[in-house]
C-alpha positions as semicolon CSV with decimal commas, in nm:
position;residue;x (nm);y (nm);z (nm)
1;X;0,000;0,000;0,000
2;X;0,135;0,371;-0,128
3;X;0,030;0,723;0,019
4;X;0,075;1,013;-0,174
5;X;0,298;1,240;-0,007
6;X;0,264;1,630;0,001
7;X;0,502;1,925;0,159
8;X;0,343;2,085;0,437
9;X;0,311;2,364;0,272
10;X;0,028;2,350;0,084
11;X;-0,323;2,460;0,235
12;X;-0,616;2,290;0,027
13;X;-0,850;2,078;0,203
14;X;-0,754;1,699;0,279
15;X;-0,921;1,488;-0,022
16;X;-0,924;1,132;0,049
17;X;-0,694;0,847;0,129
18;X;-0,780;0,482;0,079
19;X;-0,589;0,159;0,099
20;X;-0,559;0,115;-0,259
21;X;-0,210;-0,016;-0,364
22;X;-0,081;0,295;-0,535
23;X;-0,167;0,648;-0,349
24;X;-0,075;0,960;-0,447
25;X;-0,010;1,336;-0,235
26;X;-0,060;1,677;-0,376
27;X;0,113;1,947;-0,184
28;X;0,204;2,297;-0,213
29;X;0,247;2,667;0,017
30;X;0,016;2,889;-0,036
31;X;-0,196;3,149;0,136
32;X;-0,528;3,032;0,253
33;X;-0,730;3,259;0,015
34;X;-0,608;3,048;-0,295
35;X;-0,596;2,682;-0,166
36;X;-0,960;2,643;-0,367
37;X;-0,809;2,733;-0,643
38;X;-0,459;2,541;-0,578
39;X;-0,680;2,280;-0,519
40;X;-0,885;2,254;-0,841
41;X;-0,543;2,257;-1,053
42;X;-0,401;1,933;-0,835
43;X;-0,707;1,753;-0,891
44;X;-0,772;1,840;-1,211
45;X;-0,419;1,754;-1,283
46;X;-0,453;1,428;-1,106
47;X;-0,801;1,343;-1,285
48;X;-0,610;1,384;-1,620
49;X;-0,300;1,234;-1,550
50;X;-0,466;0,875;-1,427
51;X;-0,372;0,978;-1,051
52;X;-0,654;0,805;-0,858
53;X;-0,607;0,773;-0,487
54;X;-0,485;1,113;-0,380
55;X;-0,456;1,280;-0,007
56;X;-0,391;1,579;0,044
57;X;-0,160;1,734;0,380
58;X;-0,244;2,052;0,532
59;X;0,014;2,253;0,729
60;X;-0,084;2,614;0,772
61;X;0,092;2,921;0,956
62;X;0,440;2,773;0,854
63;X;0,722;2,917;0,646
64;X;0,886;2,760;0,345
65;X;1,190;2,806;0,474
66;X;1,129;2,529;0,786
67;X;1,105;2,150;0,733
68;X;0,937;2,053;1,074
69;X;0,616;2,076;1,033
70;X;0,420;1,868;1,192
71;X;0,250;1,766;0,850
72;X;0,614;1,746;0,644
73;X;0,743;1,508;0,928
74;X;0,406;1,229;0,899
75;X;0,446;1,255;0,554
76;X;0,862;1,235;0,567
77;X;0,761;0,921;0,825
78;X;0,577;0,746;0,545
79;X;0,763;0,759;0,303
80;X;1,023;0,597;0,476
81;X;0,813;0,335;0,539
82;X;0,778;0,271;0,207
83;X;0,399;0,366;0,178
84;X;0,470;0,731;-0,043
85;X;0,351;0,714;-0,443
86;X;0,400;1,050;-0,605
87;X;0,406;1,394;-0,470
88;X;0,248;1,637;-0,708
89;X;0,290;2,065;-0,629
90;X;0,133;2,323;-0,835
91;X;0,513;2,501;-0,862
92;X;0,820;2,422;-0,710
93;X;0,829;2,703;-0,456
94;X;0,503;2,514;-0,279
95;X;0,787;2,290;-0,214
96;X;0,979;2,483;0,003
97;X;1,198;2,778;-0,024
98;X;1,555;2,644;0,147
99;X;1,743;2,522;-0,110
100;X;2,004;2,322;0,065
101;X;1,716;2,105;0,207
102;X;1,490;2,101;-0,121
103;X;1,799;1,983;-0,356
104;X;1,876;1,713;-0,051
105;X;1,512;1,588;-0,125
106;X;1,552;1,580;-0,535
107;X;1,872;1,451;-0,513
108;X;1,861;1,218;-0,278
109;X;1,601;1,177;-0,044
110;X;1,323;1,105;-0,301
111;X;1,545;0,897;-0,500
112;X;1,606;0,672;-0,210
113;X;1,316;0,678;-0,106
114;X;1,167;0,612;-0,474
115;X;0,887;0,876;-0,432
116;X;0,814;1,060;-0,775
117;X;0,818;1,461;-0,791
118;X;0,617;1,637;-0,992
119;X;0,606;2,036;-0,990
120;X;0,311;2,137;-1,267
121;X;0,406;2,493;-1,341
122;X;0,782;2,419;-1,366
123;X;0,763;2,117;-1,600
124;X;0,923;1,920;-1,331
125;X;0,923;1,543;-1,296
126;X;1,187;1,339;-1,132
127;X;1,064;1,043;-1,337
128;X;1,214;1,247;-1,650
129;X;1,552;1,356;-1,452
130;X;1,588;1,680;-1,343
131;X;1,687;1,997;-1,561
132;X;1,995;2,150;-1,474
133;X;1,814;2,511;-1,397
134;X;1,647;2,398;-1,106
135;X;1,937;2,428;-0,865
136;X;1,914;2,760;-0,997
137;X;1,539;2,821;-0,907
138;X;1,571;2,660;-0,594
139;X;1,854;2,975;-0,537
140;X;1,637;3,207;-0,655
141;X;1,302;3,106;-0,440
142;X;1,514;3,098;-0,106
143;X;1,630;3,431;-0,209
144;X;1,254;3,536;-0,203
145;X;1,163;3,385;0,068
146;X;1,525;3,596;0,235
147;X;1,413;3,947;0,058
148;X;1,032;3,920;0,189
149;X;1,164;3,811;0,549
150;X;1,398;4,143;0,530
151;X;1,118;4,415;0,402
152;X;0,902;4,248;0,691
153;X;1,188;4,292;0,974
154;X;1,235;4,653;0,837
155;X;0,877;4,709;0,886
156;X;0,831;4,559;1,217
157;X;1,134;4,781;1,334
158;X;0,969;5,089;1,146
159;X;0,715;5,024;1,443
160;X;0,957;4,937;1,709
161;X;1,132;5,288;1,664
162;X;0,776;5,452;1,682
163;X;0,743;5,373;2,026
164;X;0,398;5,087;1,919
165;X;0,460;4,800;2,130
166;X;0,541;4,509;1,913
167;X;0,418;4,188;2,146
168;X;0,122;4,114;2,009
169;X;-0,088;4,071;2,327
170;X;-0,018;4,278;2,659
171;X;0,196;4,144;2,958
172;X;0,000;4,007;3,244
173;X;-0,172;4,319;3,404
174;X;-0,290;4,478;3,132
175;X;-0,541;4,430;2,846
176;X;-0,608;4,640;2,518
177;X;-0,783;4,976;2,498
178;X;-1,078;4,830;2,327
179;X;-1,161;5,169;2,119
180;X;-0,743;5,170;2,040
181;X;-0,582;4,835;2,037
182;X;-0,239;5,036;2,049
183;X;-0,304;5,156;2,374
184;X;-0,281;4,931;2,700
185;X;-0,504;4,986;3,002
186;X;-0,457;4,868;3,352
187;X;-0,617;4,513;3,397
188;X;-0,708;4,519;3,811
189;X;-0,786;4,197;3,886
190;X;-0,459;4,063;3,775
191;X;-0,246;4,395;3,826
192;X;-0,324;4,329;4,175
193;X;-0,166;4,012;4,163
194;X;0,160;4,173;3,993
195;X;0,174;4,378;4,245
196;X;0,143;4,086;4,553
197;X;0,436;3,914;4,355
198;X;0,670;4,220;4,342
199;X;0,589;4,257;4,696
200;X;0,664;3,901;4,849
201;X;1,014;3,947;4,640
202;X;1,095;4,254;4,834
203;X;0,976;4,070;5,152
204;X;1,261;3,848;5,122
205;X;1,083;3,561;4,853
206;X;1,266;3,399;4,554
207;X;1,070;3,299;4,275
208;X;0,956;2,952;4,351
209;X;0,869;3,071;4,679
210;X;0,624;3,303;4,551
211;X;0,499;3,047;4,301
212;X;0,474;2,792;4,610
213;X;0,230;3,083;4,808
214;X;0,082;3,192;4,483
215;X;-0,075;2,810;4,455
216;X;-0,142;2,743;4,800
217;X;-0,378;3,093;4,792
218;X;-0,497;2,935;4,454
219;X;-0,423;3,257;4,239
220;X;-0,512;3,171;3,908
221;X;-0,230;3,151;3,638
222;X;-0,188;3,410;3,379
223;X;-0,314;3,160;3,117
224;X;-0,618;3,053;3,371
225;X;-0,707;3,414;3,412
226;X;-0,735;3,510;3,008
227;X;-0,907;3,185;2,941
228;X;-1,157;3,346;3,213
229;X;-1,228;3,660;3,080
230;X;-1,266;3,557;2,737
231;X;-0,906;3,620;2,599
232;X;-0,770;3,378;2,348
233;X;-0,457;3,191;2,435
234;X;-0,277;2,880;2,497
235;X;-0,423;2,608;2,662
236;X;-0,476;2,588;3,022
237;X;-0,246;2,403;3,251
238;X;-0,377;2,045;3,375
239;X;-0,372;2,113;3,727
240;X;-0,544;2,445;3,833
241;X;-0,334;2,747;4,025
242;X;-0,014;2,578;3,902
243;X;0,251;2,848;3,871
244;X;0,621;2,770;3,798
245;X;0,907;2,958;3,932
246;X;0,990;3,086;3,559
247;X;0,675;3,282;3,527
248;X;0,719;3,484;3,842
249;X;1,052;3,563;3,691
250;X;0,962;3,679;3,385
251;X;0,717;3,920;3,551
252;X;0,972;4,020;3,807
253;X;1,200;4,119;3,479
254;X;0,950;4,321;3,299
255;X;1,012;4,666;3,268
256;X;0,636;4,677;3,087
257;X;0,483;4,747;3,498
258;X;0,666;5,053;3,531
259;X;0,493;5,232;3,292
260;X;0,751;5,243;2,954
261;X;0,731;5,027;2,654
262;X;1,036;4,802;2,553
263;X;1,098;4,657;2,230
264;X;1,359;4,462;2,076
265;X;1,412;4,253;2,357
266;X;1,428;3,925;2,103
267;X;1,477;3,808;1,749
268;X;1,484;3,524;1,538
269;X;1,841;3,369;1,438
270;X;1,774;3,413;1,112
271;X;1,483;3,368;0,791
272;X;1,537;3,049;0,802
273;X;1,585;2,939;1,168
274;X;1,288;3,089;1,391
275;X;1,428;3,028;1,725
276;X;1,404;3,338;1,914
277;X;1,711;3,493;2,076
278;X;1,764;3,742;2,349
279;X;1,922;4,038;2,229
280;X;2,197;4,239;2,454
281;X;1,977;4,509;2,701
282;X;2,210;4,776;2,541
283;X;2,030;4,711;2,179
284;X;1,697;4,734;2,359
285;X;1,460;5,044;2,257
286;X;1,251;5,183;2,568
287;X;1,007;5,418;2,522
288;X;0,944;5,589;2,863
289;X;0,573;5,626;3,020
290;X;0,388;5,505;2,738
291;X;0,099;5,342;2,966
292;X;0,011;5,360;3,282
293;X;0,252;5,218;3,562
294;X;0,119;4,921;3,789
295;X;0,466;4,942;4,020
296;X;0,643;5,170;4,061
297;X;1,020;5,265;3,943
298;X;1,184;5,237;4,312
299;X;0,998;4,937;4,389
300;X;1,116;4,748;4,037
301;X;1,436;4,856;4,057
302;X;1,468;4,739;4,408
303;X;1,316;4,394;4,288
304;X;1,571;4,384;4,032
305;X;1,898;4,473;4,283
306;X;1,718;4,205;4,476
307;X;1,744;3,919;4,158
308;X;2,074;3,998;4,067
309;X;2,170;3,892;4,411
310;X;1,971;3,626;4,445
311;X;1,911;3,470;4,830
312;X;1,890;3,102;4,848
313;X;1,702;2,955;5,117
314;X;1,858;2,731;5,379
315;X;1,789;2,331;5,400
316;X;1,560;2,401;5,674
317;X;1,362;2,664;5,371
318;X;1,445;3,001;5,614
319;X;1,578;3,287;5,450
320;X;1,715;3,609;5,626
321;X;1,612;3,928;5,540
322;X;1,995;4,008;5,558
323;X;2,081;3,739;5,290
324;X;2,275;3,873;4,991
325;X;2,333;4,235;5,191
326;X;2,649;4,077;5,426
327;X;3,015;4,084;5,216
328;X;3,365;3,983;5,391
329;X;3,553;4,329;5,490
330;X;3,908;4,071;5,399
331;X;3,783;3,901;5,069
332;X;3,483;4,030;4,986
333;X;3,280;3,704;4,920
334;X;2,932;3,710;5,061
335;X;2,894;3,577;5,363
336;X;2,637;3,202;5,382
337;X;2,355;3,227;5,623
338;X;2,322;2,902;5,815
339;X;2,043;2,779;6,064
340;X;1,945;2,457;6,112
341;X;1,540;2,298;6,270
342;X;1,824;2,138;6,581
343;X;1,861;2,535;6,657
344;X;1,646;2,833;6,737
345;X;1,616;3,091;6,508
346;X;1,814;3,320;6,761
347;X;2,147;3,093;6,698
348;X;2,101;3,105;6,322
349;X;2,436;3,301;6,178
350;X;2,658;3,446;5,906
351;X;3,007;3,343;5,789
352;X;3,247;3,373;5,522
353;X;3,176;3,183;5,210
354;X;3,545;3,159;5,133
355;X;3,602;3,043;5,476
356;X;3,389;2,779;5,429
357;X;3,521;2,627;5,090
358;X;3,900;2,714;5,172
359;X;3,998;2,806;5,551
360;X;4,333;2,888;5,475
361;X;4,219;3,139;5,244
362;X;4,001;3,388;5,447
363;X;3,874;3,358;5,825
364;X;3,467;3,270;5,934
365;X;3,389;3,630;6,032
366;X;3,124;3,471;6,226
367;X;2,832;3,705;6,347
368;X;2,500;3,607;6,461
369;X;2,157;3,725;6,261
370;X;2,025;3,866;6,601
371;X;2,346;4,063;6,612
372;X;2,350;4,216;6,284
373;X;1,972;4,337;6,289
374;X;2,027;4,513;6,656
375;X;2,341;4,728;6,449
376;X;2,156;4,772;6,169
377;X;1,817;4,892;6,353
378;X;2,018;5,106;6,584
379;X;2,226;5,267;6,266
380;X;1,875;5,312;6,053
381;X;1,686;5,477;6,382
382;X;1,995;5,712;6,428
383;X;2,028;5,852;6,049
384;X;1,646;5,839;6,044
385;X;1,652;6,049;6,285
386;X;1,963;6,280;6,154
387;X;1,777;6,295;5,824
388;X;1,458;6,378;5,965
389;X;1,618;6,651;6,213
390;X;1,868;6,808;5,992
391;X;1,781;6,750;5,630
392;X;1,983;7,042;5,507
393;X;2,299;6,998;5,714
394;X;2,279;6,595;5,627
395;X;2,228;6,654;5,225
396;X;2,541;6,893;5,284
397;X;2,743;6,654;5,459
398;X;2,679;6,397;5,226
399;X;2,785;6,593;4,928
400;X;3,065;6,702;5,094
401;X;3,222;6,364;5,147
402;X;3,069;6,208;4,813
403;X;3,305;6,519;4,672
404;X;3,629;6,354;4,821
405;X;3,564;5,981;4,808
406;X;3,438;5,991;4,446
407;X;3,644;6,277;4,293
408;X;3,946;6,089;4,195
409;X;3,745;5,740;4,145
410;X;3,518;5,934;3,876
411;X;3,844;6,087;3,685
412;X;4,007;5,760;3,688
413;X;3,656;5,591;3,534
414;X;3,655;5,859;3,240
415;X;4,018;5,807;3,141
416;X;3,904;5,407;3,150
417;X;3,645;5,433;2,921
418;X;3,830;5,681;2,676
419;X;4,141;5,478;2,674
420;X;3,888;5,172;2,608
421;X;3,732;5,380;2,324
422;X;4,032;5,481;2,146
423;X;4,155;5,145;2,196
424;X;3,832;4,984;2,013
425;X;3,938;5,215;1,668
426;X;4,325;5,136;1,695
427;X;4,211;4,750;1,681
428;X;4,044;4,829;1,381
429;X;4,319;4,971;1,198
430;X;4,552;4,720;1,335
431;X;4,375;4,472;1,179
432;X;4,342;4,610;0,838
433;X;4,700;4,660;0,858
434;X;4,809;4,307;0,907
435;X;4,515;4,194;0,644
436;X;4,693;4,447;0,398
437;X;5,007;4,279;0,519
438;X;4,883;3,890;0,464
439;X;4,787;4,015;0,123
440;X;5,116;4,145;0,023
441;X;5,260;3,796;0,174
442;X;5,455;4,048;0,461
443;X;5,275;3,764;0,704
444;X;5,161;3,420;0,639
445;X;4,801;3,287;0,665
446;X;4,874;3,137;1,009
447;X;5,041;3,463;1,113
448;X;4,757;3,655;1,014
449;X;4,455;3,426;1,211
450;X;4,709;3,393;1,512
451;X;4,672;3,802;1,549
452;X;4,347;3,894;1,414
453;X;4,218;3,621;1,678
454;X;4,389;3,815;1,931
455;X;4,301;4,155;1,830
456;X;3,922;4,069;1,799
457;X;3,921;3,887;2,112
458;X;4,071;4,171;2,323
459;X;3,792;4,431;2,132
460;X;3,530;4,233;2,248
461;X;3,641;4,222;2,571
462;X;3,653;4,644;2,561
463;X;3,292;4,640;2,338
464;X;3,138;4,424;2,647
465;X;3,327;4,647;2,915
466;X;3,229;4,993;2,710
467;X;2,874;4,957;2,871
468;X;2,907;4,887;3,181
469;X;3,151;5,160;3,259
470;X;2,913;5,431;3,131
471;X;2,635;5,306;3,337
472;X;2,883;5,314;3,627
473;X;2,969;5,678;3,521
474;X;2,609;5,768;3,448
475;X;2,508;5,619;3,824
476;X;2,771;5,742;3,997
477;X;2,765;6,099;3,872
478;X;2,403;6,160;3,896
479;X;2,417;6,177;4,356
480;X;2,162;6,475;4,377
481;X;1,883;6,295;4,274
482;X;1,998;5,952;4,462
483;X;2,007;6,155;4,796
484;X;1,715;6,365;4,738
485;X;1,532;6,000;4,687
486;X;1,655;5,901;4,976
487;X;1,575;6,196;5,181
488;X;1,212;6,177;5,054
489;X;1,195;5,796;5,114
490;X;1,346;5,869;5,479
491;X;1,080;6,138;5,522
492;X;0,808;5,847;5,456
493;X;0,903;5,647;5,781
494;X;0,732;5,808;6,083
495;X;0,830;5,557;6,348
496;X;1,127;5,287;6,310
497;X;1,059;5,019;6,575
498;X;1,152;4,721;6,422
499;X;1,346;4,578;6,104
500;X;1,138;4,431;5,774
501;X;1,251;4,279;5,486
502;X;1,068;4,531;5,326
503;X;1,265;4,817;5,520
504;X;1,582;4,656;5,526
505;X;1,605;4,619;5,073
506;X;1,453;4,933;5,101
507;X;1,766;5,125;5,269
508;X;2,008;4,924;5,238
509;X;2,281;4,834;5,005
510;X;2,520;4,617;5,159
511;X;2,691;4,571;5,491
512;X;3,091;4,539;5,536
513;X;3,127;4,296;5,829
514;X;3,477;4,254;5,942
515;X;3,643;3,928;6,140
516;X;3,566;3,998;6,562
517;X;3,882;4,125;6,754
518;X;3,916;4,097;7,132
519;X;3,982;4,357;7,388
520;X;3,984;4,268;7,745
521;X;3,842;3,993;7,676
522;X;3,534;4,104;7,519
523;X;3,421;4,030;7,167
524;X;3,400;4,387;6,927
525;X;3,334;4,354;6,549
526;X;3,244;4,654;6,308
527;X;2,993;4,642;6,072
528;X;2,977;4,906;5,764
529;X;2,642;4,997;5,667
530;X;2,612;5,131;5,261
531;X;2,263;5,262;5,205
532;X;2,100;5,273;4,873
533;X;2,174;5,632;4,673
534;X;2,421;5,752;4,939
535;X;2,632;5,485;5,078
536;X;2,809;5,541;5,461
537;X;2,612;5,783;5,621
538;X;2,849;5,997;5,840
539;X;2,685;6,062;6,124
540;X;2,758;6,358;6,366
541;X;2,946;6,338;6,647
542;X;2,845;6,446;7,017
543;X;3,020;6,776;6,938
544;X;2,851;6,863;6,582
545;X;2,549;6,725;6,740
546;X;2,553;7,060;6,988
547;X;2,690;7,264;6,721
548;X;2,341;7,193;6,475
549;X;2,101;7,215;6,796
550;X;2,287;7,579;6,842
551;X;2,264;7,674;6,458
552;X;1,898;7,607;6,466
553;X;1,852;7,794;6,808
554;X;1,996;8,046;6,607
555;X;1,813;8,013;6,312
556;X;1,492;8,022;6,556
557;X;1,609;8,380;6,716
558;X;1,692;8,506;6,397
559;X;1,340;8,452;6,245
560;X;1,148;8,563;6,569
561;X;1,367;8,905;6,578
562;X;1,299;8,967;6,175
């Protein structure tokens, strides 16, 4: 028994198949609005030709340029089984339009696999041989398929660069404005639950902890939650409330809830392979405040200081709130937070990571969790307070000493990046000069791929280090607005009493802790405390404590006598 075998391609409707002992497939690509009429030349072909038991394969929505289609590959499957007659195409481009794997099926595959070709409009029949132009055509139809791929890509990024968001349905959160489709709107129901996800990451919560809570409080899914209000999409998961660690993530990432627009974060390889890439965040395009915002910038950003420095639980599934914060003063490794169910939570601790992989290398700079959050609350009640108190003389101070530390830091950085530029164009010319050279034969071949290996690797190195420095620059040099953020977000907390997670990611940055030293036999160990936009906080001393409590007594006087 034979089945006639056609390319996915094609999109007429499915004839017939029976189990006759010669079958025959008629196949093509083509857009849905001229399948009838595809169809009517197969079969009219097929009716004249003596073709009687014909099938044909549908495989819509697919390129030409891709051979797995789910159609292609049943079809590919029978006819290695030995059950494929003749494959019939209105023209050879319904075939496909990658020529490497079309002349792989005339040349060999349907040869060895004695299926019979036949392409009506093209006069081809492998049962004839094939003309010599048709590597030739196959060239030119990939080429198509290549020059219709590129006018749509310049399109699409024609769009991009206007600001339109090019996903074609709206993160999580929002939904379409349904008199203008280019606009998004704010989607409460499930903006509420974006929001209860950034939050339990601030509160200390990775990911799969969140999912975990998420399920147990049986939240519905994104995909549960469209399928619910109508929206069309993918199919919904088996088991009900079943989020994965990988979706909080992605909406963690999104820069979408914030308010701007980002496109280009992907692309495909290339025309011919579909499988979408991540593009580097530097060739991103945001558009800022494009739609309304369902978390804030402080709180995202936060969330993603948070993710970069990821806190893994413990085995016992505790996490501190001061996880990921605490670095070595010696090596600066992080320091592992350890607590086990045999101990209270009051005897959980931090040490070293080095310590703990090499002792010879670094030692445990053991401190307790219970110690660390009395410093820390005592430090954040006393520059509350300072803040709070004496805005203007604290904003002063702090410029002051960002003046001195960073001065000489920032120069340094600039001459970096502009030695790192000019660097980047001398490669360039270097290696023109030593292709010039290998041309000339003033270098061999080996010569020449020794050094041009060498000079490409090292301006790679400088292209991936270009960004980051300018960030760093751009960060760095931009304090005003870091402290007045600060100052505001000080202003917000009316009465510290006790440490959060929330409070502590918040303020913080990191914390310095250095190895204990003994005095009289008592145990001292300094912690530095970096807050986020300003770093150390200087506080004042007893004596330029008096000295602002008599400038304002001052101030007071002053205004009373004008």
């Amino acid at each position: 028994m034979q089945y006639g075998f056609l390319p996915p391609f094609l999109q007429p409707q499915v004839l017939f198949t029976t189990n006759e002992p010669q079958s025959y497939v008629f196949g093509g690509r083509n857009h849905p609005l001229h399948s009838t009429s595809q169809q009517s030349i197969l079969e009219k072909f097929a009716k004249e030709n003596g073709f009687k038991h014909t099938r044909f394969f549908i495989d819509d929505g697919y390129s030409g340029v891709t051979f797995t289609r789910p159609a292609f590959m049943e079809l590919m499957d029978l006819a290695e089984q030995g059950k494929i007659g003749t494959l019939i195409v209105k023209d050879h481009s319904r075939l496909g339009r990658n020529r490497l794997v079309v002349g792989q099926l005339l040349e060999e595959d349907f040869d060895r696999l004695d299926v019979r070709y036949i392409a009506i409009m093209d006069n081809i029949d492998t049962d004839k041989g094939l003309i010599d132009l048709v590597p030739m055509q196959d060239l030119f139809n990939e080429w198509h398929a290549k020059n219709t791929s590129q006018k749509v890509r310049n399109v699409f990024r024609s769009k991009g660069m206007s600001g339109i968001p090019l996903t074609t349905n709206p993160p999580f959160g929002y939904m379409k404005n349904p008199e203008n489709p280019k606009e998004w709107l704010v989607d409460e129901p499930a903006a509420k639950v974006v929001r209860q996800i950034f939050a339990m990451c601030v509160a200390g919560f990775g990911p799969t902890q969140i999912a975990k809570k998420l399920k147990a409080a049986e939240v519905m899914t994104p995909t549960e939650y469209w399928n619910s209000i109508g929206r069309n999409c993918s199919k919904p998961p088996a088991r009900p409330f079943n989020w994965c660690s990988d979706t909080v993530a992605n909406i963690l990432s999104k820069q979408e809830y914030i308010g701007d627009t980002v496109n280009f974060r992907g692309t495909t390889k290339s025309f011919k392979n579909k499988k979408r890439v991540e593009r580097p965040q530097e060739e991103w395009k945001v558009f800022k405040n494009t739609h309304p915002a369902i978390v804030d910038e402080e709180t995202f950003l936060l969330v993603q200081e948070l993710r970069e420095h990821r806190r893994r639980p413990t085995k016992s599934g505790i996490v501190s709130m001061f996880s990921g914060l605490l670095y070595c003063a010696d090596c600066g490794e992080k320091l592992y937070y350890s607590v086990t169910n045999n101990y209270k939570r009051e005897q959980s601790y931090f040490f070293c990571s080095s310590y703990r992989k090499n002792s010879e290398v670094c030692s445990a700079h053991y401190i307790r969790e219970k110690v660390v959050s009395e410093i820390v609350l005592d430090s954040m009640q006393r520059v509350f307070w300072y803040v709070q108190s004496f805005e203007k003389q604290f904003a002063r101070k702090q410029m002051d000493a960002f003046g001195e530390e960073k001065k000489k830091e920032l120069s340094e950085k600039r001459r970096e990046l502009s030695k790192a530029k000019k660097r980047v164009k001398e490669i360039d010319n270097l290696i023109q000069k030593i292709y010039e050279d290998n041309v000339i034969g003033k270098i061999s071949d080996e010569r020449f791929a020794t050094m041009s290996m060498a000079f490409e690797e090292e301006q790679q190195k400088l292209k991936s280090a270009i960004p980051e420095m300018e960030t760093y620059l751009e960060n760095e040099t931009d304090k005003t607005d870091n402290l007045q953020r600060f100052i505001d977000r000080v202003k917000r907390v009316t009465q510290l009493t006790e440490l959060t997670p929330e409070i502590v990611h918040e303020f913080i940055e990191r914390i310095i802790v250095s190895k204990p030293e003994y005095r009289g036999g008592k145990r001292y160990q300094t912690l530095e405390i970096y807050y986020n936009g300003v770093g150390i906080v200087k506080e004042p001393t007893p004596e330029e404590m008096e000295e602002l409590f008599q400038e304002r007594l001052e101030s007071r006087k002053s205004t009373k006598t004008a």
